[in-house]
C-alpha positions in Angstrom: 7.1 -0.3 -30.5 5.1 -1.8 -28.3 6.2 -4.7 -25.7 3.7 -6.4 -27.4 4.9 -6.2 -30.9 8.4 -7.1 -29.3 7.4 -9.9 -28.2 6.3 -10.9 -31.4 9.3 -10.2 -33.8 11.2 -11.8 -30.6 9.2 -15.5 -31.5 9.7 -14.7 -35.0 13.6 -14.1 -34.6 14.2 -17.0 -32.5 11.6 -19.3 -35.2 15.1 -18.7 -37.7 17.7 -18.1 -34.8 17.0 -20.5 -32.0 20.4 -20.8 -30.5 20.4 -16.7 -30.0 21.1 -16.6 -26.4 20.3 -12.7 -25.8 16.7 -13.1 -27.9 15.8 -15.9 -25.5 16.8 -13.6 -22.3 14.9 -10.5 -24.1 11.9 -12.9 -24.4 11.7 -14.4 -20.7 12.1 -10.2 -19.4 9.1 -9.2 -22.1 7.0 -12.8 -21.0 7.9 -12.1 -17.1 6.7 -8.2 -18.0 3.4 -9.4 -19.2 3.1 -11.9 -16.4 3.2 -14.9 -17.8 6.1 -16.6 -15.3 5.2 -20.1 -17.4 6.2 -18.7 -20.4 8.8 -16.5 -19.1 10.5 -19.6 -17.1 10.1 -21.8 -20.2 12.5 -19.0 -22.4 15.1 -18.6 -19.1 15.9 -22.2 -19.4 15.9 -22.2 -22.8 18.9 -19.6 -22.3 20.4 -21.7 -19.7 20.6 -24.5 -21.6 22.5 -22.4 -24.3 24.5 -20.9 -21.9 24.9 -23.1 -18.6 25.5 -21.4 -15.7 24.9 -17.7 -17.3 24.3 -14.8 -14.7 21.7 -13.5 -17.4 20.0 -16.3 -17.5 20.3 -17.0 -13.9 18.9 -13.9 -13.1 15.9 -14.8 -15.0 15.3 -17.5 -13.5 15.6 -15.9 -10.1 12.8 -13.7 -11.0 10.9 -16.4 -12.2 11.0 -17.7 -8.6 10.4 -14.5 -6.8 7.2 -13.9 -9.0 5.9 -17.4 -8.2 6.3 -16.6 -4.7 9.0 -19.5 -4.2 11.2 -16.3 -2.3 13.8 -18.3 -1.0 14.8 -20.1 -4.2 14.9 -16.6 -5.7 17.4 -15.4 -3.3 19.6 -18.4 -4.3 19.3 -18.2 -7.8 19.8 -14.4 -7.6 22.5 -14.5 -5.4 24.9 -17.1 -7.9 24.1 -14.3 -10.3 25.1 -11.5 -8.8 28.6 -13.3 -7.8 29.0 -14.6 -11.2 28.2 -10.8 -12.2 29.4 -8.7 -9.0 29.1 -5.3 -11.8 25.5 -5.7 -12.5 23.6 -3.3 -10.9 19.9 -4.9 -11.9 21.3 -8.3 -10.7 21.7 -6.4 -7.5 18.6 -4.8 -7.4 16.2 -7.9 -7.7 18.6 -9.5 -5.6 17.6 -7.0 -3.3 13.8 -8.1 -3.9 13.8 -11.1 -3.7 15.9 -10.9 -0.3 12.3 -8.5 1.2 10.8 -10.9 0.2 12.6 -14.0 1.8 12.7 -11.7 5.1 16.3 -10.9 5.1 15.9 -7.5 5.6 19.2 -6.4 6.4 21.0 -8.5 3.1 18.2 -6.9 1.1 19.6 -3.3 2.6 22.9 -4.2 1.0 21.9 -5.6 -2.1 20.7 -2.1 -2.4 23.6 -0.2 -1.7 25.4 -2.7 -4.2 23.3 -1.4 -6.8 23.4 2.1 -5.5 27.3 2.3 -5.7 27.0 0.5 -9.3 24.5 3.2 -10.9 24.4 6.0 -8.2 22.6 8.0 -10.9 20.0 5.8 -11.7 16.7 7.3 -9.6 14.8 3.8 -9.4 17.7 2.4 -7.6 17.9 5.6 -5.5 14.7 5.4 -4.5 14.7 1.8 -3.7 17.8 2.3 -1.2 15.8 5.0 0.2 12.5 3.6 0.5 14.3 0.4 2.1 16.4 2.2 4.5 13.3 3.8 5.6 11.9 0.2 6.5 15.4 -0.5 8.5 15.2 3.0 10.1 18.4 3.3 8.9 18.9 7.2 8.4 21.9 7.0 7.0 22.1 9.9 3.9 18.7 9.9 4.1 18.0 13.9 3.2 20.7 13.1 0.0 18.6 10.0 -0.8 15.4 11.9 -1.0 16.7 15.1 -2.7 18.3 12.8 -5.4 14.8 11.7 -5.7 12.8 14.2 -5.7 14.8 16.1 -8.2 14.7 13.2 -10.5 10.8 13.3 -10.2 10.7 17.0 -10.9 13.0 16.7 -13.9 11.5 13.6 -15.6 14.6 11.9 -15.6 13.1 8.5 -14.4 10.5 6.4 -13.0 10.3 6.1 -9.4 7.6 3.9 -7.3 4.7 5.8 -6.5 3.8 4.2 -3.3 7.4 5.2 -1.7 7.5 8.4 -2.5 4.4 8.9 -0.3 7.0 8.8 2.5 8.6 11.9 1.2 8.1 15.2 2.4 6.9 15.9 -1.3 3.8 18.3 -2.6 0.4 16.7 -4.4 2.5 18.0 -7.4 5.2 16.2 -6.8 3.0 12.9 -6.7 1.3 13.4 -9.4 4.4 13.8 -12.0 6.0 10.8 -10.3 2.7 8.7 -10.8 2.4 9.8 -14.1 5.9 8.9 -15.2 5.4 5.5 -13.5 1.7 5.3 -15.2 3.2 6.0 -18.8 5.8 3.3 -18.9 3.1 0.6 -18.2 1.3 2.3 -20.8 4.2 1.8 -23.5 3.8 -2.1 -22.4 0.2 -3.1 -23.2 -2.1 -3.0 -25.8 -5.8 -1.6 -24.5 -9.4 -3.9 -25.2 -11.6 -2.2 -27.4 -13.6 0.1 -26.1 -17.4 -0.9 -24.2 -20.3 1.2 -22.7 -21.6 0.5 -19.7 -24.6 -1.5 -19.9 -28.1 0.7 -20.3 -30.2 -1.8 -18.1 -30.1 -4.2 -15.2 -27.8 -4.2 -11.9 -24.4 -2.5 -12.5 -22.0 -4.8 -12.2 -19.1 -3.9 -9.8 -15.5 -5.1 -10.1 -12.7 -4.9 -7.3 -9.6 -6.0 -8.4 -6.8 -6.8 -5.6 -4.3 -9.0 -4.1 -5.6 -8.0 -0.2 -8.9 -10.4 -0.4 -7.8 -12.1 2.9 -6.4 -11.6 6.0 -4.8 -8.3 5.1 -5.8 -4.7 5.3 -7.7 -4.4 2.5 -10.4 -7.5 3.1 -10.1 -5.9 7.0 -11.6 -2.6 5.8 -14.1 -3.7 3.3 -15.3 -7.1 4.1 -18.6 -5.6 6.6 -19.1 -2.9 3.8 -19.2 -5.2 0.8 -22.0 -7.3 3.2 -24.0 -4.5 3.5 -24.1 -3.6 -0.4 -24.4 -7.4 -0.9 -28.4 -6.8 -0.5 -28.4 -3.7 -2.6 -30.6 -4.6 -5.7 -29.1 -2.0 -8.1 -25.9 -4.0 -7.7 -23.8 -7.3 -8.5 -20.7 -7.7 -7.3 -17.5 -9.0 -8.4 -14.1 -9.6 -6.6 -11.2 -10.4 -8.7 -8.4 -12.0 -6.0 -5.0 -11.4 -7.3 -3.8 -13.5 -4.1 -5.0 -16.9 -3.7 -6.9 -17.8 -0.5 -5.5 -17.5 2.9 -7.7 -19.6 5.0 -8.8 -16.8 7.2 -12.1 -15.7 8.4 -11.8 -12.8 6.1 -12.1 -15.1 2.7 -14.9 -16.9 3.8 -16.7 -13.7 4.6 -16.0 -12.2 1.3 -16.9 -14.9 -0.9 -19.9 -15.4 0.4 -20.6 -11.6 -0.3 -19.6 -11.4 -3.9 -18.9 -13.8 -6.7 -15.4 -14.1 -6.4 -13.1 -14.8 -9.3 -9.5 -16.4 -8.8 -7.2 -14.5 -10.8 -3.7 -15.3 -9.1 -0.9 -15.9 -11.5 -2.9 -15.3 -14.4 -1.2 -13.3 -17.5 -2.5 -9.7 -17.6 -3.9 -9.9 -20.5 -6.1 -13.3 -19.0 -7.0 -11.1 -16.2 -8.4 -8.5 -18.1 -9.7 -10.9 -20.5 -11.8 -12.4 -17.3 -13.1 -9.0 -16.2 -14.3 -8.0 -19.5 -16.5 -11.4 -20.2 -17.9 -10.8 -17.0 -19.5 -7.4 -18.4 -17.6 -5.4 -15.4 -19.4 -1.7 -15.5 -17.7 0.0 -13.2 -14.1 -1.7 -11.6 -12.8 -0.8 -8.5 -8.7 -0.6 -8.2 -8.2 -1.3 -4.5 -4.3 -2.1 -4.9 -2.9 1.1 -7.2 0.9 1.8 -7.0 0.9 -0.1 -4.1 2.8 -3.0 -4.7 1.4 -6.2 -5.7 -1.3 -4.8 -7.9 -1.6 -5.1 -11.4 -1.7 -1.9 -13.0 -1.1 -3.2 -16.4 -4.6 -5.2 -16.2 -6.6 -1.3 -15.4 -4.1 0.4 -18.6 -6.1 -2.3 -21.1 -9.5 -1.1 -20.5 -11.4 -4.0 -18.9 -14.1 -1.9 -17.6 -15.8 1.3 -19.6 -15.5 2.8 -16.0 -12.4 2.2 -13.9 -12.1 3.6 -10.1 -8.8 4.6 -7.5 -9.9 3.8 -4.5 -9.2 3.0 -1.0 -5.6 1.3 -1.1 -3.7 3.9 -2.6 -4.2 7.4 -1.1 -3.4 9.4 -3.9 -3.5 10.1 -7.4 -2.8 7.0 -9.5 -1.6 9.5 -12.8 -3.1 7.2 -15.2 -5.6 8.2 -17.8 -7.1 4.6 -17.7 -8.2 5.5 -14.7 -11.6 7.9 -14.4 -12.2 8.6 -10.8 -10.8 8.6 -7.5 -13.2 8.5 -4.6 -12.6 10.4 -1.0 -13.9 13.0 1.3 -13.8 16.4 1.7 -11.1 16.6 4.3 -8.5 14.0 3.1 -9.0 15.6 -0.4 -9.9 19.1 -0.6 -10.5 21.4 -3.4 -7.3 22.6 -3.1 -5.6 19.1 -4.0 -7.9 18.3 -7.2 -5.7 20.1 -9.6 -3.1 17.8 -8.7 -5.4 14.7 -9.9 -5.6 12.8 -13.1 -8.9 11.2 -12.0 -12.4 13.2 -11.5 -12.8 13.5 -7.9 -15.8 12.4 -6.4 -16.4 12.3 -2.4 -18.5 10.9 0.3 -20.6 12.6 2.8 -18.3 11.0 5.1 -14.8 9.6 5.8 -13.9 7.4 2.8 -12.3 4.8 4.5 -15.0 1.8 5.6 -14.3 -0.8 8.3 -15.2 -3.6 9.8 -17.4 -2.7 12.5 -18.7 -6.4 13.0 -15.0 -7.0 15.3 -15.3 -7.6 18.8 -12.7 -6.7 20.9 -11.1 -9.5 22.7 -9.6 -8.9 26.8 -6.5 -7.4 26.3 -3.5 -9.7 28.0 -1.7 -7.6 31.4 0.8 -5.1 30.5 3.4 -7.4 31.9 3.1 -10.2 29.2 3.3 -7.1 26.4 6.8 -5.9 27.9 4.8 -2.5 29.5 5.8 -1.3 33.0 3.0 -1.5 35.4 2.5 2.0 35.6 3.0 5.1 33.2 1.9 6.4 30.3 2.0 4.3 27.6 2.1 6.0 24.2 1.8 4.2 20.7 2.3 3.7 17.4 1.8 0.5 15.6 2.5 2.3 11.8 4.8 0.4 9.7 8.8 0.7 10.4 8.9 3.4 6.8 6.6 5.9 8.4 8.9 6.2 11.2 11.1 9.0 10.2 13.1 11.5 12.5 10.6 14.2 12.1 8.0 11.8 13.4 10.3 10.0 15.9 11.7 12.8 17.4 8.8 14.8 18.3 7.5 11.2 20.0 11.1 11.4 22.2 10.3 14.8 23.1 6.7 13.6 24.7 8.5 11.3 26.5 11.0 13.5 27.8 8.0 15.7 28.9 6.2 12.9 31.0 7.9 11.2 33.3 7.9 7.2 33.2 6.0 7.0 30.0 6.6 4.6 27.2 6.6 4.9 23.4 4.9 1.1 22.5 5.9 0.7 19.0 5.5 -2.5 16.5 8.4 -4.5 15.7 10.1 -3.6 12.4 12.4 -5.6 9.8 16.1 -6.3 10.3 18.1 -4.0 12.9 14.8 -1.4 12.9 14.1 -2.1 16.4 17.9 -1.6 17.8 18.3 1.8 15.5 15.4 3.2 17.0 16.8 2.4 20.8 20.0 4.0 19.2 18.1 7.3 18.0 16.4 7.6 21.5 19.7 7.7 23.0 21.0 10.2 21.3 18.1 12.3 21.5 18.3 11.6 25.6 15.5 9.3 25.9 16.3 5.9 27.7 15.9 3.0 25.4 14.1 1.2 27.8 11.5 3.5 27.3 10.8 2.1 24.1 8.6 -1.2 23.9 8.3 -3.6 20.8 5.6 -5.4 19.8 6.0 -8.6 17.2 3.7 -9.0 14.5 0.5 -10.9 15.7 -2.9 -12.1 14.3 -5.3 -9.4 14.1 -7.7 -10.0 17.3 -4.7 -10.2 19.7 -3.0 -7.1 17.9 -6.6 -5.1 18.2 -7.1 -6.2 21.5 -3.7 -4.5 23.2 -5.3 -0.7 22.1 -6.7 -1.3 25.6 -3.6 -0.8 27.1 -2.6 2.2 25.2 -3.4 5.7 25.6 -3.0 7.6 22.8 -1.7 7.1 19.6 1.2 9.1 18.1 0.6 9.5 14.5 3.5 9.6 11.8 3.7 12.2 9.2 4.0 13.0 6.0 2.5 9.3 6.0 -0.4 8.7 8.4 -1.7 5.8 10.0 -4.5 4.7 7.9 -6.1 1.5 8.6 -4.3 1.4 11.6 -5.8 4.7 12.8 -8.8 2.7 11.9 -8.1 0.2 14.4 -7.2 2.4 17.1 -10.1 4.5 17.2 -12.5 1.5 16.6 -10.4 -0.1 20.0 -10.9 3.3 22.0 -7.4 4.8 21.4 -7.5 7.9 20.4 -5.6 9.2 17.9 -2.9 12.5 17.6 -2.1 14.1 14.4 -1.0 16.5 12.2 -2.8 16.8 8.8 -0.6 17.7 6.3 -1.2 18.7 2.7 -1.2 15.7 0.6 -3.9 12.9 0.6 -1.5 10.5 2.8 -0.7 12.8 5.3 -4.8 13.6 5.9 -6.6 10.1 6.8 -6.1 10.2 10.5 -7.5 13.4 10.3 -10.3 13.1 8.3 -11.2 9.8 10.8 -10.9 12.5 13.6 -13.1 14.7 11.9 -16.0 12.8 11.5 -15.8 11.2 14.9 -15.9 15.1 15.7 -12.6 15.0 17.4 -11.5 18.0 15.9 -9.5 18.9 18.9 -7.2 15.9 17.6 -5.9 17.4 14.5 -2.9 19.7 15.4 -1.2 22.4 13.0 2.1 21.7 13.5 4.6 19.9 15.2 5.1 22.0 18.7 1.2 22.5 18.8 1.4 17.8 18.8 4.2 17.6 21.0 2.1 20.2 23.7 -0.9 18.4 23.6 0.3 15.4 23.9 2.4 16.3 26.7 -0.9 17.6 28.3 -2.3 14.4 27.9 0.0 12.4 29.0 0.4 14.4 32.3 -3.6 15.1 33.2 -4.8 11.0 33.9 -8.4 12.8 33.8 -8.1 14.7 30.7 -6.9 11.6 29.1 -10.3 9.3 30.5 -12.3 12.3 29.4 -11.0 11.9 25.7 -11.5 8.0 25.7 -15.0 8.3 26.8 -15.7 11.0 24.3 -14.2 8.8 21.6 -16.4 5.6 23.1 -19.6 7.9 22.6 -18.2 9.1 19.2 -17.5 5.5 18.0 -21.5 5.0 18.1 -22.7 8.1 17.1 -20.9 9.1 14.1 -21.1 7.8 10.7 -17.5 6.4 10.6 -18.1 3.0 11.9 -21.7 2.6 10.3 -21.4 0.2 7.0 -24.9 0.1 6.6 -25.0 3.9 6.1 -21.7 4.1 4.1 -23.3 0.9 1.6 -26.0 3.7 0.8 -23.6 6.7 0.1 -21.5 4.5 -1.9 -24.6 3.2 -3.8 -25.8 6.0 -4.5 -22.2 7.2 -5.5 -21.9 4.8 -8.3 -25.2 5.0 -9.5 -25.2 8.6 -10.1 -21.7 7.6 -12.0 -23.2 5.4 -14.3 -26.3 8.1 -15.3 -23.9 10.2 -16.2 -22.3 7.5 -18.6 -26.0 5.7 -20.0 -27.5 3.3 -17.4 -31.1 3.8 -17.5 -31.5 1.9 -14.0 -32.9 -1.7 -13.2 -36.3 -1.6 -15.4 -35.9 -3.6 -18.5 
């Protein structure tokens, strides 16, 4: 049964039964589900009232909160719950969310292992505790954490979030069964539009759906691309803003690019609704598994041709969605079998950027905590993608060059003390290790100029942050591994032509490095040929990727009936 037709014997139920207490709970979770957090607070206080002071209906309500973004109410209202209901392992876990959320990091952490201790069998739980203790840095059972995982993935014994299993030392396989697991249970949840061509004649009309229009990665890699196709006749564009506006620069610069369409806190179904009157040919899905999105709107069909791309690097295992689009060195051949989508690739990397930023002076390395001299390594990934295989090959380049530092950027919680504690058991002085806090984007692109060379993570890369980097004149180490994740620095590298950049393997990173970092020359050599680079390649240059991309999606849409702009 769908959640759908649920929901509909629910109102009929409650119609004859309106004092039934667990009916009204079962409606707010299927209302909630289909995001409508009106609707869904409306039947949680219609439990409360039944039942004052409920943890059921509590909870509810707590999630109520933590979807309208009101985090810190959340927390509260989650928190009575769980101490009425100190047993309930999915009190604990949204507890645990809504904590993120209100940036208690290190309560979230054990509103985790709460649940984990409840339901240790459970795999979403497992994986939450994992994915959060990555945040933390806290290593803590972390290999038992991730074979529990995995092996709950390879079995089909439960959904796990595709986004944090990219931080796994998993296969493409492995992705694709957990994406597909987490793809069929929004399936079971929604009922699909009926079916629509795209349109024979006129300008295709291009949808991007996402919650990142703003200040946020996202609008920082596609706002100068979206300009250039703005003036691209054979298109009309369409952004559909899951997140309301931010104020920022960003906004302004993509409204004025594209028609933009306000779809925060809207219903799923209103959402899709709003795509499909707008005659959407081909809809871009630049959120995927990665938190935030809507993947319910893409399973009903809003547009005849639906898109993975940019946000999510790697396969989203939903047959709602057609294609995915990279490049021949973040996905190869070799990876396609390992895809739900067709695979279609630019002639170049397949990440865009902004290349209208200018780089502001960068402040001394005094008021950044940096000594006045040495080599200063970096790497500004998020805390998750710091891992000990990735941490501990950075401690063993600064054991190999003498008054170096490891700049890294402030994580959640403890993060930042754990990693001191890991360098001093691997033999590195804390000290040596330098945290930056989380600043607006100029300032933050701005301090690359006192860097030398960036550290990449693996299995997950830096990916708009190697962006950043290379646009700022840092270049950028790494090790390509075999998944999508693990391959965008690389494929930056590669088409900047710094080949020399991608390693094999982890003794042939922590040599060069070392080399690097003890050879001033070498190192000015490699930032002047990644200045020259910069402005030759095709990596940086929107006007050219507008035209690939273009030409992309028009080729598409032959395929599938457009005739073209005549008629």
């Amino acid at each position: 049964m769908s959640a759908w037709q649920q929901r509909q014997q629910l109102q009929q139920a409650l119609a004859r039964q309106p004092g039934d207490f667990i009916a009204w709970v079962m409606l707010a979770d299927l209302e909630l589900e289909a995001g409508d957090i009106g609707a869904g607070e409306r039947a949680a206080r219609r439990a409360l009232q039944l039942r004052p002071n409920h943890p059921e209906a509590l909870a509810r309500l707590g999630r109520v909160a933590w979807m309208a973004g009101a985090h810190a109410d959340a927390a509260t209202l989650l928190g009575q719950a769980a101490s009425l209901a100190p047993e309930h392992p999915g009190i604990a876990l949204w507890l645990g969310h809504a904590l993120e959320d209100a940036d208690d990091a290190e309560g979230a952490a054990a509103a985790y292992r709460r649940a984990y201790a409840l339901l240790p069998t459970e795999p979403y739980i497992a994986a939450q505790r994992l994915a959060w203790q990555r945040r933390l840095c806290d290593w803590r059972d972390l290999d038992v954490l991730a074979a529990q995982v995995r092996a709950a993935v390879a079995s089909g014994q439960g959904v796990v979030e595709p986004f944090a299993f990219l931080s796994e030392e998993a296969s493409a396989a492995e992705q694709l069964a957990c994406a597909r697991a987490r793809a069929a249970a929004v399936a079971a949840a929604v009922r699909p539009l009926p079916a629509v061509p795209v349109r024979a004649r006129g300008p295709l009309r291009i949808g991007f759906l996402s919650n990142g229009f703003g200040a946020h990665p996202t609008g920082l890699l596609t706002v100068a691309l979206l300009e250039q196709l703005q003036a691209d006749p054979a298109l009309q564009l369409h952004l559909f803003a899951l997140n309301r506006g931010d104020g920022s620069r960003i906004r302004q610069r993509l409204q004025a690019t594209a028609k933009l369409h306000d779809v925060a806190g809207l219903r799923h179904a209103e959402t899709a609704a709003q795509i499909r009157a707008q005659g959407i040919d081909v809809l871009f899905d630049l959120r995927g598994w990665g938190g935030g999105g809507t993947p319910e709107v893409l399973a009903m069909r809003p547009a005849p041709l639906q898109v993975n791309w940019l946000a999510y690097p790697g396969t989203s295992g939903a047959p709602w969605m057609d294609a995915v689009v990279g490049d021949a060195f973040a996905l190869p051949p070799a990876l396609e079998p390992h895809y739900s989508e067709r695979v279609l690739r630019l002639p170049r990397a397949f990440q865009p950027s902004d290349n209208t930023r200018v780089l502001e002076p960068p402040p001394t390395r005094a008021e950044c905590g940096l000594p006045e001299r040495g080599v200063v390594f970096c790497c500004f990934n998020n805390s998750y993608k710091l891992n000990p295989r990735s941490m501990h090959r950075a401690f063993a380049v600064l054991q190999a060059v003498p008054g170096s530092v490891l700049w890294l950027l402030s994580g959640p919680g403890q993060a930042d003390a754990r990693l001191r504690a890991a360098a001093q058991t691997a033999g590195v002085d804390p000290a040596r290790l330098v945290f930056m806090a989380k600043l607006p984007h100029p300032q933050y692109l701005a301090r690359y100029a006192l860097a030398d060379l960036f550290l990449d993570t693996h299995p997950y890369n830096a990916h708009t942050t190697a962006s950043d980097a290379l646009w700022a004149g840092c270049p950028v180490l790494t090790c390509p591994g075999e998944t999508f994740a693990a391959r965008v620095a690389g494929s930056l590298n590669h088409h900047l032509g710094l080949d020399a950049m991608n390693v094999d393997d982890d003794a042939a990173f922590i040599a060069l490095a070392s080399t690097l970092g003890n050879d001033p020359a070498a190192l000015a050599t490699l930032r002047a040929g990644l200045a020259q680079a910069r402005g030759g390649s095709g990596v940086f240059d929107m006007t050219g990727f507008a035209a690939d991309l273009s030409a992309l999606l028009q080729a598409l849409a032959r395929e599938h009936g457009w005739l073209g702009l005549a008629g």
